[in-house]
N, C-alpha and C positions, 0 to 999 in steps of 0.2 A: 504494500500500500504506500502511495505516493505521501511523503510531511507533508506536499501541496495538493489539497484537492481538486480536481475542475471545478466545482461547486461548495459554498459552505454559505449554510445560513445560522446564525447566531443570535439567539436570544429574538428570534424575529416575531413581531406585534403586527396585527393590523386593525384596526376598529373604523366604524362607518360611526356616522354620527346624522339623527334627523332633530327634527328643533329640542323633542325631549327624550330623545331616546339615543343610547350608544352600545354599540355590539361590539363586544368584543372578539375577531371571529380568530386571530392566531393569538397565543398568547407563549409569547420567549421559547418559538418552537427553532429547537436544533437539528440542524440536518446537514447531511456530509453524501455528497456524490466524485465519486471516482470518475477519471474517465473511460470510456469504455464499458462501465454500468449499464444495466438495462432495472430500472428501478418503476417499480408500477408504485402510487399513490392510492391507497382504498382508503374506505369509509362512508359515511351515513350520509344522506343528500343533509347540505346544509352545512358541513365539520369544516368547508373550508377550503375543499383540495383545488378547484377551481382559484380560487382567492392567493393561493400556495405558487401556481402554474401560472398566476400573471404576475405576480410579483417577480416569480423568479427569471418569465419573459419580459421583463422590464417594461409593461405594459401598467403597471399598478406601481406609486411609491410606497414602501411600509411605513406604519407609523412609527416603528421604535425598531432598534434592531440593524444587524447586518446583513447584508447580501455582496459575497468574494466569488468573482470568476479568479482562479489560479495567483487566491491570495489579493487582487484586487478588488477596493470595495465598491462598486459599479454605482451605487447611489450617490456617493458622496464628493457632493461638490459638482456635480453635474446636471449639466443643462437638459432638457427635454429634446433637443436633437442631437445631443451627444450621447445619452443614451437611445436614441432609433439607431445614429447609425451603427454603435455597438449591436445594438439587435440584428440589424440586418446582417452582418457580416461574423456574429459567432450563433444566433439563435438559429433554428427552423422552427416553426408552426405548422402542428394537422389538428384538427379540431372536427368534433361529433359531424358538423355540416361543413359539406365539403367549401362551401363560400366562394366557389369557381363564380367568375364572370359570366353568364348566358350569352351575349352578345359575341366574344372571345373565342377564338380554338383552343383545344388545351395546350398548344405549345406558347400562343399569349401568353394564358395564362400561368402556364410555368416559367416564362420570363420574366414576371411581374418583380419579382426582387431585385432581378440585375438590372433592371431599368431604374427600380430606383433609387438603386447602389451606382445610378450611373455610367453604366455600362453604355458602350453603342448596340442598335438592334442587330449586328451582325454578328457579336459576341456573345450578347443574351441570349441570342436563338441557339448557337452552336451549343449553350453552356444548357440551355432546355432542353435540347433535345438529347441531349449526352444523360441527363434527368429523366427523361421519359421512357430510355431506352433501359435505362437502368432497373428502373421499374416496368418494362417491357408491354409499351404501351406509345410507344415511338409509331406504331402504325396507324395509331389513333391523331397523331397530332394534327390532322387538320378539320380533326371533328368538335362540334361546338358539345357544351355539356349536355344539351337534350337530346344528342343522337348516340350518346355513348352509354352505355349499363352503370349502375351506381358503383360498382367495382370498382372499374373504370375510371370512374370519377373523382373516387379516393384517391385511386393509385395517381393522378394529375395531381390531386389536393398534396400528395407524397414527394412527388415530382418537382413541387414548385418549393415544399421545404426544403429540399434539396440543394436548389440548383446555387444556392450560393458557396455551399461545403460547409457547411455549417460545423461548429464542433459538439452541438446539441442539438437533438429533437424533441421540441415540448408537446405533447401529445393531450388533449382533452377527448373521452370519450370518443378514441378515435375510430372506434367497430359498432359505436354505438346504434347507427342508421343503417346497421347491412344483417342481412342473416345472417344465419350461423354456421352454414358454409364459405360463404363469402370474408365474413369475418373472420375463420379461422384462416384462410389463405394471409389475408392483411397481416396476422400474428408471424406465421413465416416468413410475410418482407422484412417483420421490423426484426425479426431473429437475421437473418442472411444480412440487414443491411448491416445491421451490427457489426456482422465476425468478419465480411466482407469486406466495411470498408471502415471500422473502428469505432461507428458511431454512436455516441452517447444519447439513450434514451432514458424520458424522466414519458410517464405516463400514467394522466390519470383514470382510473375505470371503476366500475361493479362488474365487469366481466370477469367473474373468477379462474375461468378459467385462462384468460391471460393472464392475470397476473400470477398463477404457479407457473407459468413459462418465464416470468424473469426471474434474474438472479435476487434482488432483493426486492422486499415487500416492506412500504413503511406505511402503517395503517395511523392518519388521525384520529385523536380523541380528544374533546375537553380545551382545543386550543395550541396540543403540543404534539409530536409525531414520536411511534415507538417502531422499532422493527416485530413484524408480524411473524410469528414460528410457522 
């Protein structure tokens, strides 16, 4: 085990607050990801794990607490486009709905990162479709979301967390929307992509049975995270 994790959260807090009412929904929860980890998130709708997965996608500030990519503390002192473009260039997203553009092909829409990392369209594309193919779904790229199978769909929504090389993939209920054939295939990308090509997943689910396919299980409770037997 690395002294430096890819991830480490520390004493991390977060509450919502309405005129008379405050939630406290994380409370001083510790968590340590390796990289290379394939780490599933369980728990009770409501504990949090959602609230966990956008924090740690630098999409949410905490309210107390640290959040370290490789000993770095990502929140601190930084701007709200200082962390995007941090997100874009070490995060990927897949999320319960696949959030695909309609309008779009899926190679668009698997460019959509390097476009707005900047990239020219002739490098985006190359870089998507090296994504699509990866997830073997390259033959699909010039089909719009409504002519392709919800698989299909995924594996684009997969594709486009990808194409930046992310050194993590934050996953929300990501077989949530597909049977359970379907969805058991999805559980094989995200193992191959893994051993394949290193990548670090955090995902959260109620599909139990993905989550006895990752290596660890950290289940919320009460505000703070424990590893699951």
């Amino acid at each position: 085990m690395s002294d430096t994790p890819l991830i480490e959260c520390r004493a991390l807090c977060k509450s919502y607050e309405d005129v008379a009412v405050r939630v406290d929904v994380l409370k001083g929860l510790d968590l340590r990801i390796e990289a290379g980890d394939m780490t599933a998130v369980v728990g009770v709708s409501g504990v949090g794990k959602t609230t966990l997965l956008y924090i740690l996608g630098l999409l949410e500030r905490p309210t107390g607490g640290d959040v370290l990519y490789e000993g770095q503390n990502v929140f601190d002192g930084k701007t709200d486009w200082e962390l995007s473009r941090f997100r874009n260039e070490v995060i990927g997203f897949v999320f319960q709905f696949h959030n695909l553009i309609p309008e779009f092909t899926a190679v668009e829409n698997a460019m959509m990162p390097a476009i707005i990392a900047g990239l020219g369209k002739r490098e985006a594309r190359e870089k998507a479709m090296e994504a699509l193919s990866i997830l073997g779904v390259a033959d699909r790229a010039e089909h719009k979301p409504g002519e392709i199978s919800g698989g299909e769909q995924q594996r684009v929504a997969v594709a486009r967390a990808l194409v930046m090389r992310p050194r993590v993939v934050l996953a929300d209920e990501p077989t949530g929307n597909l049977d359970v054939d379907t969805a058991a295939r999805m559980h094989d990308e995200f193992i191959r992509l893994n051993e394949e090509l290193g990548l670090t997943f955090i995902v959260v689910t109620h599909n139990e049975a993905l989550a006895r396919r990752m290596r660890q299980v950290v289940r919320l409770h009460g505000g703070t995270a424990g590893r699951a037997a």
